[in-house]
C-alpha positions, 0 to 999 in steps of 0.5 A, a space after each residue: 358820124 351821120 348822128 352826131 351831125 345831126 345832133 349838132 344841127 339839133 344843138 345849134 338850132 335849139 341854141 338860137 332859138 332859145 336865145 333869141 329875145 323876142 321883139 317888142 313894139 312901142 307905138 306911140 299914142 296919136 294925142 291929138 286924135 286920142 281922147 280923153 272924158 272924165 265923168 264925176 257924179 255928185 247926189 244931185 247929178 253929175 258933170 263931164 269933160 275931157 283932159 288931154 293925153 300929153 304922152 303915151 304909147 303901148 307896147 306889143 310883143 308878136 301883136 299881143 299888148 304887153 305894156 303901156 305908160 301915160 302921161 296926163 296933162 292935168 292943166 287941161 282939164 276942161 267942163 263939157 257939160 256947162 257954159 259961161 260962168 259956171 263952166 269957168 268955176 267947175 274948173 277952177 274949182 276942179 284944179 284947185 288944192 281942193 281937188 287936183 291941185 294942177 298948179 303943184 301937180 300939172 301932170 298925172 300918170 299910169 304905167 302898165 305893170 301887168 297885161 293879161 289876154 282875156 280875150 282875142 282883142 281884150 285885156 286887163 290890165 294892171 298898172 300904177 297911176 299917179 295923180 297929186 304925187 301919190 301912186 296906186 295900183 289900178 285894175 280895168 280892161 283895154 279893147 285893141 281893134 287895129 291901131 286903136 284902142 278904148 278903155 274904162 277907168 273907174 278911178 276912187 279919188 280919196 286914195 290920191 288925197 283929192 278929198 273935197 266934199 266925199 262922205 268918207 271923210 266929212 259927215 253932213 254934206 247931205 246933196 253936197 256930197 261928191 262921190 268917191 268914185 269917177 270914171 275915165 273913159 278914153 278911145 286912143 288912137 296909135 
């Protein structure tokens, strides 16, 4: 009688415990202490500024990250690196059907699709994000130290249709060449 006592005990206890789902945490992104800075290079230099997080959150399971979605207000964009005139003509340009096409497409976006810990504080992450209506996957790695977070983004923009000046699709440019490539770097805040 004693055993069998026991075992059920022993059924019960493993019962609940294998049913019972674990808690996941969504917080969300603090947008206005969050930033954002883009980086684009071209053959004679480069130009930078920020773009503004419209919504977000990331999702923890027992203090480890385990998913994320974003959503960016391409209408924000701005030029940090210019004044004037020319700063006003950077990102026009910029938001024009040349490049980001914001009046069609005033939101960009990146959902998590994988997480995987790397280190104690340290991720890499896998997600698809969407600019100009187009979405691919994307790989880079996410640091959380409290109730913070950063994270590098190099991001090829010929795969969203954003074309303009890149030597993969015009020849002759010479120092008018854009490069494929930008880099997105954000110190989130949740």
């Amino acid at each position: 009688m004693k055993n069998l006592k026991n075992t059920t005990l022993a059924l019960i206890a493993f019962s609940a415990f294998s049913f019972t789902a674990v808690e996941k945490e969504k917080k969300d992104i603090k947008t206005e202490d969050s930033k954002v800075i883009w980086k684009g290079y071209k053959v004679t230099g480069s130009h930078e500024g920020t773009i503004e997080i419209q919504s977000g959150s990331l999702t923890f399971s027992e203090d480890k990250l385990v998913g994320g979605e974003f959503v960016i207000d391409m209408t924000s964009l701005v030029s940090t690196d210019l004044e004037g005139e020319y700063k006003g003509k950077l990102e026009g340009h910029l938001k024009s059907d040349d490049f980001f096409g914001v009046e069609t497409y005033p939101t960009a976006s990146l959902v998590f699709t994988n997480v995987k810990a790397t280190g104690k504080n340290s991720y890499e992450v896998t997600g698809d994000l969407t600019i100009k209506g187009k979405t691919n996957p994307i790989t880079f790695n996410m640091s959380i130290y409290g109730s913070k977070a950063t994270a590098s983004l190099k991001i090829d923009r010929t795969k969203y249709d954003v074309r303009y000046g890149s030597t993969s699709f015009f020849d002759g440019l010479k120092d008018k060449a854009i490069y494929d490539e930008f880099d997105l770097v954000s110190d989130l805040v949740f």
